[in-house]
C-alpha positions, 0 to 999 in steps of 0.5 A, spaced: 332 048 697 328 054 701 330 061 701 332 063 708 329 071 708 334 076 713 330 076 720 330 069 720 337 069 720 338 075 724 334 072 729 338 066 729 344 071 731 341 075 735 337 071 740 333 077 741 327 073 741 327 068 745 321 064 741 322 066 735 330 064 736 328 057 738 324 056 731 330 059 727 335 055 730 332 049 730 330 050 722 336 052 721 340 046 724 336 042 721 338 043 714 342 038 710 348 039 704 343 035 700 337 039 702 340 047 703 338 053 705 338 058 700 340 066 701 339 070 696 345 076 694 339 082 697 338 078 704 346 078 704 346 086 704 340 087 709 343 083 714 350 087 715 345 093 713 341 090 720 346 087 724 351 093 724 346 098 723 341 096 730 345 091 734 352 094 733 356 090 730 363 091 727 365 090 721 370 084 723 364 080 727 361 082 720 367 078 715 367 074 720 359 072 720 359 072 713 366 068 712 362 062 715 355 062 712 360 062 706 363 056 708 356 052 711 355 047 706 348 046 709 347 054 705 347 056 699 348 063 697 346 066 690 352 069 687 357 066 692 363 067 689 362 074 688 360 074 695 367 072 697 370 077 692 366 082 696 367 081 703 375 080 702 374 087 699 370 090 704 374 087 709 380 090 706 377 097 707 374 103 709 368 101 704 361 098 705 359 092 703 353 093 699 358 098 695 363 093 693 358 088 692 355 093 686 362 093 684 364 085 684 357 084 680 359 089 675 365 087 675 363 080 673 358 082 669 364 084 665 363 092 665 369 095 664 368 100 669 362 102 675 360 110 675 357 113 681 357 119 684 358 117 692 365 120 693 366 114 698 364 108 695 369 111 688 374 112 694 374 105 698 370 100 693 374 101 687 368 105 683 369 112 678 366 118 679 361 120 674 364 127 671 360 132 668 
């Protein structure tokens, strides 16, 4: 297995580099189920960071690109069962996904709870405001 960093898949959905697309799409498509990729939970989180940050896309392209990757057999994601906890609960609302990620991961790692001061993140992904 080998890790797969986020701009060479940004590369693979962009095809913003001609020669450096080609190289991703051909390492990419040679991966195997028996010899995986493997994406680590931080590249995840850059990756929507990324694509919907400078190339505009939509959270929905966003639920739906990483509902695939989720699927792909010849991709392994770190932690991703929490991954499809967190691209259900941000596709189901105003949140970002990098919030309900902290979220879900808390929430597996049995906290009762998740405290923050972002007003939105309490709001859409499910967290509590820090009180004085």
């Amino acid at each position: 297995m080998i890790g797969i960093d986020t701009n060479v898949l940004v590369r693979y959905f962009t095809d913003d580099n001609a020669e450096q697309t080609l190289r991703a799409t051909r390492w990419i498509e040679a991966l195997t189920k028996e010899d995986p990729g493997f994406i680590p939970l931080v590249v995840i989180v850059e990756l929507v960071w990324v694509m919907q940050g400078f190339y505009r896309a939509t959270k929905e392209e966003m639920v739906t690109l990483l509902e695939d990757l989720l699927q792909t057999k010849e991709m392994v994601i770190q932690n991703a069962e929490i991954v499809w906890e967190a691209v259900r609960a941000y596709g189901g609302s105003n949140a970002d996904l990098a919030d309900c990620l902290i979220e879900r991961s808390a929430h597996d790692a049995h906290c009762t709870h998740t405290v923050t001061f972002d007003l939105k993140a309490a709001k859409t992904a499910g967290m509590t405001l820090l009180d004085s």
